[in-house]
SENU-971970 format. One line per field, with one value per residue (C-alpha): residue number from 1; residue in three letters; z, y, x. Coordinates in steps of 0.25 Angstrom, whole numbers, always signed. Each point is the difference from the previous one (the first is absolute). Layout:
<nodes>
balum	NUM_... $
romar	ala_... $
zz	Z_... $
yy	Y_... $
xx	X_... $
</nodes>
This chain:
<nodes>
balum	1_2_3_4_5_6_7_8_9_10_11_12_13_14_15_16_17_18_19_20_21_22_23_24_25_26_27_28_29_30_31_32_33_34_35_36_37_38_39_40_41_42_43_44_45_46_47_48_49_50_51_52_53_54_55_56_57_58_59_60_61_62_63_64_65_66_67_68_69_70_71_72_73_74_75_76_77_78_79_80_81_82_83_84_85_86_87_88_89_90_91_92_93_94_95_96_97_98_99_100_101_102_103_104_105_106_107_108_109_110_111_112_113_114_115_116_117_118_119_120_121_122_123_124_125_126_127_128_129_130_131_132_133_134_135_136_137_138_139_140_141_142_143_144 $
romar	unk_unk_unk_unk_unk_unk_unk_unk_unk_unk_unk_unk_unk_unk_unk_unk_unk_unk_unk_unk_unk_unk_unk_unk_unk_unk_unk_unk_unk_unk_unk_unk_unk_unk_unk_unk_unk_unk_unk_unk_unk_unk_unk_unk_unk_unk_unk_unk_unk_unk_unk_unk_unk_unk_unk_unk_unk_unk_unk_unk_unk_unk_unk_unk_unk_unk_unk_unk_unk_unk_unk_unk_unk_unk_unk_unk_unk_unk_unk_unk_unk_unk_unk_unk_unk_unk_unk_unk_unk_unk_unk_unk_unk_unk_unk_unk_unk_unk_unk_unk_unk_unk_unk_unk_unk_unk_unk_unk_unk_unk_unk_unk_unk_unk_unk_unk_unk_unk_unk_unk_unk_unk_unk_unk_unk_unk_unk_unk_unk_unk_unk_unk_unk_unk_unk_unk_unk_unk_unk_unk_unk_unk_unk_unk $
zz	+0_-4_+15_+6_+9_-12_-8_+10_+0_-17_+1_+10_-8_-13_+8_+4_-13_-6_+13_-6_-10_+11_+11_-3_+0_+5_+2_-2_+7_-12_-16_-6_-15_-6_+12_+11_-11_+7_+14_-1_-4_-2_-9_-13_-2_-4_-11_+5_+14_-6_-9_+13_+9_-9_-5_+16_+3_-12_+3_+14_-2_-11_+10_+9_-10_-3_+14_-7_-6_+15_-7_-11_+11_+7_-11_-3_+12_-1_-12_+7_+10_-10_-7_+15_+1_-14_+4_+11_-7_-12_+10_+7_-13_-4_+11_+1_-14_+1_+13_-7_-8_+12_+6_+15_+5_+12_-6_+10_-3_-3_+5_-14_+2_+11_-9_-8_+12_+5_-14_+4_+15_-7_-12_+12_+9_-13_-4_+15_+0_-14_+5_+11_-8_-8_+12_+4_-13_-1_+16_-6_-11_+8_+10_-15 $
yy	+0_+14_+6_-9_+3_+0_+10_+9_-4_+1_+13_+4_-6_+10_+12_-3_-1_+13_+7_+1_+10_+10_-3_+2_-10_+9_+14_+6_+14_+5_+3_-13_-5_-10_-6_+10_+11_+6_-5_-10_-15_-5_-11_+11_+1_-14_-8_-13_+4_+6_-13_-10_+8_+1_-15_-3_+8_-5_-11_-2_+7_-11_-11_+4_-3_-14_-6_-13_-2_-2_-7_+11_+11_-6_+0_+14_+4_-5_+8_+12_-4_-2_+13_+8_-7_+5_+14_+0_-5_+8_+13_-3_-2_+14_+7_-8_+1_+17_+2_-6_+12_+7_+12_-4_+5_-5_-11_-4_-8_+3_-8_-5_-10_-6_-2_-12_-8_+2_-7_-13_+0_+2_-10_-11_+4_-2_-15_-4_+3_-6_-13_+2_+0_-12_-10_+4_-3_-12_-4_+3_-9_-11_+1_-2 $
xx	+0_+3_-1_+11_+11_+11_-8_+3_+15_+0_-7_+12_+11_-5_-2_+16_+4_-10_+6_+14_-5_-3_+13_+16_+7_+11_+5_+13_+6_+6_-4_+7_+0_-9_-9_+2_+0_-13_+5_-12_+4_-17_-6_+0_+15_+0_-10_+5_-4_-14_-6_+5_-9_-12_+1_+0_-12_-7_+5_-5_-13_-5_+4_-11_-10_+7_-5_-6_+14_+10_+10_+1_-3_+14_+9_-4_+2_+13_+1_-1_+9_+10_-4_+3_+13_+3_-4_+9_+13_-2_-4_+13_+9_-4_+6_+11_+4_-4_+7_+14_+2_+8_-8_-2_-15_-8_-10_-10_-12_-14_-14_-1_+12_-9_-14_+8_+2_-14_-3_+7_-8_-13_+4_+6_-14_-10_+9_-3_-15_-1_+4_-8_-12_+7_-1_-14_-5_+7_-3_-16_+1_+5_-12_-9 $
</nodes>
């Protein structure tokens, strides 16, 4: 059904990944080239970044709807976790790669870099109450 605990948790896991588009992912103190060039490193300096976030919450919101499907709605579930793992690697490699080029400025992290791990613990949450509703409908169709 529709109305099921793990909706709530796939309607979590998709406000996570829409969120990115409206928190930094990290801030620097001074003007720096390429991502910090506004002193705001967010999910628009970046198209890799920008289609991993919108497949997730596409993604995520569709799953909802898949609730007659548990095996399919796991697997892409695990899709999305594998999409927020993506996100945070590629996220990371960006700065790393912009903040070689030698100008030393105070990067601190934003409450963006935060909304992909919330992705996996709502992903993990929604997986476990899936197979929760897996064992009750099999222990139901033992007792037929």
């Amino acid at each position: 059904m529709i109305q099921r605990i793990q909706s709530i948790f796939l309607f979590l896991t998709s406000i996570s990944f829409w969120g990115l588009f409206g928190l930094p992912l990290a801030n620097s103190d001074i003007e720096m080239a390429g991502l910090f060039s506004d002193q705001l490193y967010n999910i628009f300096d970046n198209p890799i970044l920008i289609a991993l976030a919108t497949i997730g919450g596409i993604l995520a919101i569709a799953t909802i709807f898949l609730f007659k499907n548990r095996p399919l709605q796991k697997k892409l579930n695990y899709v999305n976790i594998t999409l927020a793992i993506l996100f945070i690697i590629v996220a990371l490699l960006l700065v790393i790669q912009d903040t070689d080029s030698g100008v030393n400025g105070d990067i601190s992290e934003g409450y963006g870099l935060g909304l992909p791990i919330f992705v996996i613990i709502f992903s993990l949450f929604t997986n476990r109450y899936i197979n929760k509703d897996d064992k009750l409908v099999k222990s139901m169709d033992r007792l037929r």
